[in-house]
C-alpha positions as protocol buffer text, in pm:
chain_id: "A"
residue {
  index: 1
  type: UNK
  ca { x: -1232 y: -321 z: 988 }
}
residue {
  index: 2
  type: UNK
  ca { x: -1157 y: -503 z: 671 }
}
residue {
  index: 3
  type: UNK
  ca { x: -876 y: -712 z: 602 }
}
residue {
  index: 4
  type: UNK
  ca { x: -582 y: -725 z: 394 }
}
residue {
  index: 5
  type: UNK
  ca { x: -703 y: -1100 z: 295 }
}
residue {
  index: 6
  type: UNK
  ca { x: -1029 y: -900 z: 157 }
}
residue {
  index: 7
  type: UNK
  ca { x: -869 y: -674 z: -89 }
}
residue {
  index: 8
  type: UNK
  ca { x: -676 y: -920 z: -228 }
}
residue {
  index: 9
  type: UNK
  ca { x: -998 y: -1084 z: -386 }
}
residue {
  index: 10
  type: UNK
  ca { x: -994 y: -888 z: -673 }
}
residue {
  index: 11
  type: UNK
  ca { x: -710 y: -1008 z: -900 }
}
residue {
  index: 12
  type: UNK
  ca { x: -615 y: -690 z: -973 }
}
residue {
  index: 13
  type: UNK
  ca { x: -399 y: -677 z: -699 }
}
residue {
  index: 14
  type: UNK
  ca { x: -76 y: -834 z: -708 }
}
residue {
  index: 15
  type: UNK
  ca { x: 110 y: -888 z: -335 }
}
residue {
  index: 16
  type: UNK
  ca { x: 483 y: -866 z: -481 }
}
residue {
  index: 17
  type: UNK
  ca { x: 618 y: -960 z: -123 }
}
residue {
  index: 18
  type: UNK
  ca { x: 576 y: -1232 z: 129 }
}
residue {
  index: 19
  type: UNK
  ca { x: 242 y: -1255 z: 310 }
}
residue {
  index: 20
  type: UNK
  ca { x: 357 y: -1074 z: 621 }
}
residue {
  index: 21
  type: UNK
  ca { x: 13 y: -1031 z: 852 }
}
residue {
  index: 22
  type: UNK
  ca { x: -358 y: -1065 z: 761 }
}
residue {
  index: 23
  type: UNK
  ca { x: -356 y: -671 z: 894 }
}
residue {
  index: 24
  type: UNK
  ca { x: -667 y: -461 z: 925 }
}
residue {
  index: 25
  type: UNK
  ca { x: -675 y: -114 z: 846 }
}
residue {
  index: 26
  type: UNK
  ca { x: -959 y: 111 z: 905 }
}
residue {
  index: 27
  type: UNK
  ca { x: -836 y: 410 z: 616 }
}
residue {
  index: 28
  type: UNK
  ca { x: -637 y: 457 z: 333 }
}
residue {
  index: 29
  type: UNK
  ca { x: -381 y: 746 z: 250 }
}
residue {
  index: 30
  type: UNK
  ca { x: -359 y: 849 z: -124 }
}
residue {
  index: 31
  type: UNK
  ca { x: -67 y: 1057 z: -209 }
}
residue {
  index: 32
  type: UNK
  ca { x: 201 y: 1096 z: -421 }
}
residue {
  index: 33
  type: UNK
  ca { x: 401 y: 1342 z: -197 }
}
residue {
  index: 34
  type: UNK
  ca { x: 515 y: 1189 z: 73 }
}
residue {
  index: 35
  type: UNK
  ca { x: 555 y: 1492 z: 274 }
}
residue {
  index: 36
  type: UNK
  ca { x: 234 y: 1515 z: 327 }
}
residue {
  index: 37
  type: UNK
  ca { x: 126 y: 1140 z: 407 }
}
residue {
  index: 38
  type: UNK
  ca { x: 419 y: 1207 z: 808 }
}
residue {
  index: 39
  type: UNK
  ca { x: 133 y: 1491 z: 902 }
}
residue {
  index: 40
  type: UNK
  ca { x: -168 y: 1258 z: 833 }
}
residue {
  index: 41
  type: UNK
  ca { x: -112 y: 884 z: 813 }
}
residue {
  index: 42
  type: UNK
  ca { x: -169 y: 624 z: 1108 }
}
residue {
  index: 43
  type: UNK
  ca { x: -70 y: 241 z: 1107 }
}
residue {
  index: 44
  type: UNK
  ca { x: -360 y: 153 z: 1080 }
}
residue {
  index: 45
  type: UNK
  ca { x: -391 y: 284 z: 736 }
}
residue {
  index: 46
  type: UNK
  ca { x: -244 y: 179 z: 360 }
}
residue {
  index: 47
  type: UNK
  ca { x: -45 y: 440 z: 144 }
}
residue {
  index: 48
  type: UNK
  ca { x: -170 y: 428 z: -223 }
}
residue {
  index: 49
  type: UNK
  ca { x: 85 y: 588 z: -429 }
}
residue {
  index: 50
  type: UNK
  ca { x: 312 y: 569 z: -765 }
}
residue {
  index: 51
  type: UNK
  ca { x: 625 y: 630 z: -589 }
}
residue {
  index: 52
  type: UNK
  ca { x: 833 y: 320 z: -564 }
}
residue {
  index: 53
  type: UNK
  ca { x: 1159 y: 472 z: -388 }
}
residue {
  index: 54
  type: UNK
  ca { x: 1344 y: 403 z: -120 }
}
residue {
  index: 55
  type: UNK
  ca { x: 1149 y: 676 z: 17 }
}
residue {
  index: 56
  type: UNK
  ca { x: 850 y: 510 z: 69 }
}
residue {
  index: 57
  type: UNK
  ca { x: 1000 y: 230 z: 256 }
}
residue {
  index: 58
  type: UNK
  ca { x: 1147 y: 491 z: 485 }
}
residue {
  index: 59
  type: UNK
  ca { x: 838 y: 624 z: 542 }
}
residue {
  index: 60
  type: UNK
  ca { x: 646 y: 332 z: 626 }
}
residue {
  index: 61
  type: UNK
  ca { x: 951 y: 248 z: 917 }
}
residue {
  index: 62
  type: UNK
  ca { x: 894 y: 599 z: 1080 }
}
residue {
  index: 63
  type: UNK
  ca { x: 500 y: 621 z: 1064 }
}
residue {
  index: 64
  type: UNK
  ca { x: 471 y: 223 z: 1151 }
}
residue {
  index: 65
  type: UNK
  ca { x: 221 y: 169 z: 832 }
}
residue {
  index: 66
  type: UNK
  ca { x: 267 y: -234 z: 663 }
}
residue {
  index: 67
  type: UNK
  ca { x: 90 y: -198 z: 353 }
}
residue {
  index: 68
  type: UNK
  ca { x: 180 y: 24 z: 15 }
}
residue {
  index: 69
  type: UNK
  ca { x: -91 y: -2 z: -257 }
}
residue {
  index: 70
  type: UNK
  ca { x: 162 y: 51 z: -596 }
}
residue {
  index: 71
  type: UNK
  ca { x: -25 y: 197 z: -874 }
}
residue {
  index: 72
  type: UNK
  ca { x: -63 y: 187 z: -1265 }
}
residue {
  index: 73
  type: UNK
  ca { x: 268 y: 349 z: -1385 }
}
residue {
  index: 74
  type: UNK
  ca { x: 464 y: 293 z: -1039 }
}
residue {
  index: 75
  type: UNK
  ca { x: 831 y: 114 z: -1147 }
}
residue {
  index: 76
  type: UNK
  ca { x: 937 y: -138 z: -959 }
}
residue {
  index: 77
  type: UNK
  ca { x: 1278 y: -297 z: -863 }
}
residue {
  index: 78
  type: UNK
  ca { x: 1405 y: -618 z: -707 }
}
residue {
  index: 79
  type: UNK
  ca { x: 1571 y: -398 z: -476 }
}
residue {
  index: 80
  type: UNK
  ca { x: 1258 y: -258 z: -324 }
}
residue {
  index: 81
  type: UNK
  ca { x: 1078 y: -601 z: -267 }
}
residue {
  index: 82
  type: UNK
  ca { x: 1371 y: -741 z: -99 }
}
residue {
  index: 83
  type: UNK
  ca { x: 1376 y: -429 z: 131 }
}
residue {
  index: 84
  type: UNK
  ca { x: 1046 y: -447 z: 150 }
}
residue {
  index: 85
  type: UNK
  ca { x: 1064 y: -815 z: 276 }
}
residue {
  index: 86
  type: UNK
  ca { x: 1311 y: -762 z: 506 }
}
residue {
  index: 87
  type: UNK
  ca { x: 1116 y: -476 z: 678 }
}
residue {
  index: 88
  type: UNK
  ca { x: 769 y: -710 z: 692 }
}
residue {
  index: 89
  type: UNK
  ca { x: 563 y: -452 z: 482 }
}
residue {
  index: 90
  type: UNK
  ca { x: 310 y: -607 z: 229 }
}
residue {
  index: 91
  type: UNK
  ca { x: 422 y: -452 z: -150 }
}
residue {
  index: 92
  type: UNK
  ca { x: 45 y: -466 z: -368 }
}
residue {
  index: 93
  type: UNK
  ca { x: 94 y: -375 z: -709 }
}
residue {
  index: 94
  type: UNK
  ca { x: -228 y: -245 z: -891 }
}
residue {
  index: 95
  type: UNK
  ca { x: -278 y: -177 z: -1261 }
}
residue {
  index: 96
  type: UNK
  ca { x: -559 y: 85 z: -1155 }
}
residue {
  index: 97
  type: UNK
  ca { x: -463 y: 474 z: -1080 }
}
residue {
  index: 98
  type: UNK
  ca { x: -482 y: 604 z: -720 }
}
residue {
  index: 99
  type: UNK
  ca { x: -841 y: 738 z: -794 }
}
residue {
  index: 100
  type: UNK
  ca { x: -956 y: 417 z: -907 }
}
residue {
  index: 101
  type: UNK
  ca { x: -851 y: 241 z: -680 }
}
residue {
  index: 102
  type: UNK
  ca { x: -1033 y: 435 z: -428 }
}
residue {
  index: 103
  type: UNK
  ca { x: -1341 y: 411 z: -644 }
}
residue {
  index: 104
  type: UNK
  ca { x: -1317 y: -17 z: -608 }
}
residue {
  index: 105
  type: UNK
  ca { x: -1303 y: -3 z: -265 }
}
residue {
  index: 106
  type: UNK
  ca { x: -1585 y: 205 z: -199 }
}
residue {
  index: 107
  type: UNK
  ca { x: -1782 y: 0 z: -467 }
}
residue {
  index: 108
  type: UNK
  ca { x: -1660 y: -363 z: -200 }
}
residue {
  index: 109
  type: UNK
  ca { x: -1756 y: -143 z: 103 }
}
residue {
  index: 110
  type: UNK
  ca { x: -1376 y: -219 z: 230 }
}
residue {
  index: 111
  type: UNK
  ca { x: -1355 y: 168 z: 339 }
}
């Protein structure tokens, strides 16, 4: 299972938070409805999404995930790094779009 370490090679991706765990995870989740990420996510996985709410934070806390890919046009605020801190999850920020960022980590055989 590839590391977090390992997709932070590529310098376009940004950990906005403290380094919380060298985690592995063995999938990734791409959504940008949330709803459907509670019926199909494990934590062993990373969400890759533009939605940087509250929501996503929440999420993460019931489904026990520690790493949120942020892509291209995702906004965000102090507020949600600090939270994020405080709750150990690893914040990435990306200036690729969920599909491409799927694409790259086929291409580095990290899925």
């Amino acid at each position: 299972m590839p590391r977090l370490t390992e997709l932070l090679r590529n310098p376009n991706y940004a950990l906005l938070t403290e380094f919380h765990a060298d985690t592995h995870f063995d999938d990734i989740y791409v959504t940008d409805l949330l709803s459907t990420a509670i019926k199909h996510m494990k934590p062993s996985h990373i969400l890759i999404t533009m939605i940087s709410s509250q929501s996503v934070l929440s999420l993460s806390q019931m489904l026990d995930f520690k790493t949120i890919i942020l892509t291209k046009d995702a906004v965000i605020t102090d507020k949600l790094i600090k939270d994020a801190n405080e709750l150990g999850l690893n914040i990435i920020k990306t200036s690729y779009l969920n599909h491409e960022v799927v694409i790259e980590l086929c291409r580095r055989h990290l899925l």
